[in-house]
N, C-alpha and C positions, 0 to 999 in steps of 0.2 A: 447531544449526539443523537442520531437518528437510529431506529431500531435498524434499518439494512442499510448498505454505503452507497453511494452516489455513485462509484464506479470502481471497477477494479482493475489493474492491469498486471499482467504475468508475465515473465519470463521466465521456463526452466521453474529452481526452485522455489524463485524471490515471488513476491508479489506484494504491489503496493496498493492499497486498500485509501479511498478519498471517501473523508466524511462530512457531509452539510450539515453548518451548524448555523442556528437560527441566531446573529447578532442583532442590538437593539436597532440600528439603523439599517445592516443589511447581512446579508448570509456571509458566514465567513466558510473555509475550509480547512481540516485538516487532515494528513497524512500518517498511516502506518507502513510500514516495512516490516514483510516478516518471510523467513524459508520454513519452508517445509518439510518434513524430514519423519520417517520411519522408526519404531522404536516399536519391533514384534512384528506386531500385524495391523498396529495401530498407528495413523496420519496423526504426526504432531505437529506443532507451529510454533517457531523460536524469535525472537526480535537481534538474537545475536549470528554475526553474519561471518563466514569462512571469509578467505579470501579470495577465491574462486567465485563469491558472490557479489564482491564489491561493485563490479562493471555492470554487470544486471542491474542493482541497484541505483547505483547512479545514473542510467538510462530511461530505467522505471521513472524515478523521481521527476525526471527533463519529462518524460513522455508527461508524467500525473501534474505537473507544473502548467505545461501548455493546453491541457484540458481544462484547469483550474480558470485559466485566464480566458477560455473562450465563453465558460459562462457569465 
């Protein structure tokens, strides 16, 4: 995986994080999902998702899916 991600995309809390990975015949990619969320005064980041965040996510994913494929 590469030290910074190929691209990031946000909705709200969610945001899905694309990373270019160097395969033996050609770049492959892969996806995180993660919200955001508060604890103090400090920005934290969860991989486990409400369900108010579902719809975001699965949007994210379609959005970071067709980005995927145009490179």
């Amino acid at each position: 995986m590469a030290d910074k991600p190929a691209k990031k995309f946000r909705i709200g809390y969610v945001t899905a994080t694309v990373w270019k990975n160097e395969g033996t015949e050609r770049p492959f990619y892969t996806v995180n999902v993660q919200r955001a969320y508060k604890e103090g005064d400090e920005l934290k980041n969860t991989s486990a998702l409400n369900a108010a965040d579902l719809l975001n996510a699965a949007h994210l994913l379609t959005i970071a899916n067709a980005w995927i494929m145009e490179q």
